[in-house]
C-alpha positions in Angstrom: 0.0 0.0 0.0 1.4 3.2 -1.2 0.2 4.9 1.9 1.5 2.9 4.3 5.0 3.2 2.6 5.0 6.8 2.2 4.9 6.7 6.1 7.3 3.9 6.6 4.6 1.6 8.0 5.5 -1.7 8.0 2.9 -3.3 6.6 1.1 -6.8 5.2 -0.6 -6.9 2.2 -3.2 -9.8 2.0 -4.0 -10.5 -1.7 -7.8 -11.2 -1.0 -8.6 -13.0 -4.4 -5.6 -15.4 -4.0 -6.1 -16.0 0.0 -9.7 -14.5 0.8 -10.1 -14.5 4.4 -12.0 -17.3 6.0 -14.9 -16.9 8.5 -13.0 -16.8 11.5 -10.7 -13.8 9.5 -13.8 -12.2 8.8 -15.7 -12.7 11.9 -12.3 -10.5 13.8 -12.6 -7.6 11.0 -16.1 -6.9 11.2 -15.5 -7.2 15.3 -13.4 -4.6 15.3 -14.4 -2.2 12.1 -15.2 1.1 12.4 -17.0 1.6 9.8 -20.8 0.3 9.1 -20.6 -3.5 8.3 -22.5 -2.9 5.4 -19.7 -0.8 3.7 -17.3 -3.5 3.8 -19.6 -5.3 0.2 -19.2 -3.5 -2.6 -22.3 -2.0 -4.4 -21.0 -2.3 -8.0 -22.0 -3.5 -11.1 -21.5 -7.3 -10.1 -23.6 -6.5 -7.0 -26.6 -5.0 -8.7 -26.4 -8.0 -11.5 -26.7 -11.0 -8.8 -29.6 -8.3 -7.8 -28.7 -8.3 -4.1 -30.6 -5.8 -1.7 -28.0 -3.1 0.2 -31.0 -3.3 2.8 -30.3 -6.5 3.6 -26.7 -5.9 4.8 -27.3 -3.0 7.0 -26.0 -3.8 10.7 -26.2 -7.3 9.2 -22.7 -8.9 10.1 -23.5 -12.6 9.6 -25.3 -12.0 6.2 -22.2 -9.9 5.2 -19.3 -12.5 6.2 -21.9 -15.2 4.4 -22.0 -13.0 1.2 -18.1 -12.0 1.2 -17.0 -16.0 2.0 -19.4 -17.0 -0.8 -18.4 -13.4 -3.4 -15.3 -12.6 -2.8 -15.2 -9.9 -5.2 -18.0 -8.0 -3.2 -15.3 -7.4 -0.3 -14.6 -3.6 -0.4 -10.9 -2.6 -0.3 -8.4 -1.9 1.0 -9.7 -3.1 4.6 -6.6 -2.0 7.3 -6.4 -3.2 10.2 -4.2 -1.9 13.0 -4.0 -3.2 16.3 -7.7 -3.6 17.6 -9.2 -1.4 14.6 -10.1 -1.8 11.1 -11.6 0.7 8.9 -12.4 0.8 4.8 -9.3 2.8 3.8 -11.5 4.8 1.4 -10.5 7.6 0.7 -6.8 7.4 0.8 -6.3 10.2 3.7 -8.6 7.5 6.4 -5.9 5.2 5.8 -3.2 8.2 6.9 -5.2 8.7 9.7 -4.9 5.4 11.1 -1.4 4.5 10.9 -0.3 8.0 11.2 
């Protein structure tokens, strides 16, 4: 992440379509996020084709760690997660924030 090396962050970068995260990985983000659950499924074009309901995921973890284990591509990105907090580095400067 470009961010986290402009502040000399050591970092990990998990390549989600190569090693998505399993329940249990899941189950720890959405435990500690600090952002809506909700925001962490993408509401793009794939999204609106499988005609999926953004209703349905609101303050809904399980049906959101069901739909990202089962849609990988739905997972919104880049998720960072420092210590006991995770948040949906979007925009760039939330991700400064954090490990700043």
């Amino acid at each position: 992440m470009a961010v986290a090396e402009e502040l000399g962050v050591e970092h990990e970068t998990v390549l989600y379509m190569k090693e998505p995260p399993d329940r249990k990985a899941l189950e720890h983000i959405v435990s500690i996020l600090k952002d809506p659950v909700e925001d962490l499924v993408r509401k793009d074009s794939k999204f609106k084709k499988m005609e999926l309901n953004p209703d349905d995921y609101v303050d809904n973890p399980e049906a959101v760690i069901d739909l990202l284990l089962n849609h990988k591509a739905l997972m919104q990105r880049p998720v960072v997660v420092k210590g006991q907090r995770a948040i949906i580095g979007r925009p760039k400067s939330r991700i400064a924030e954090l490990l700043g």
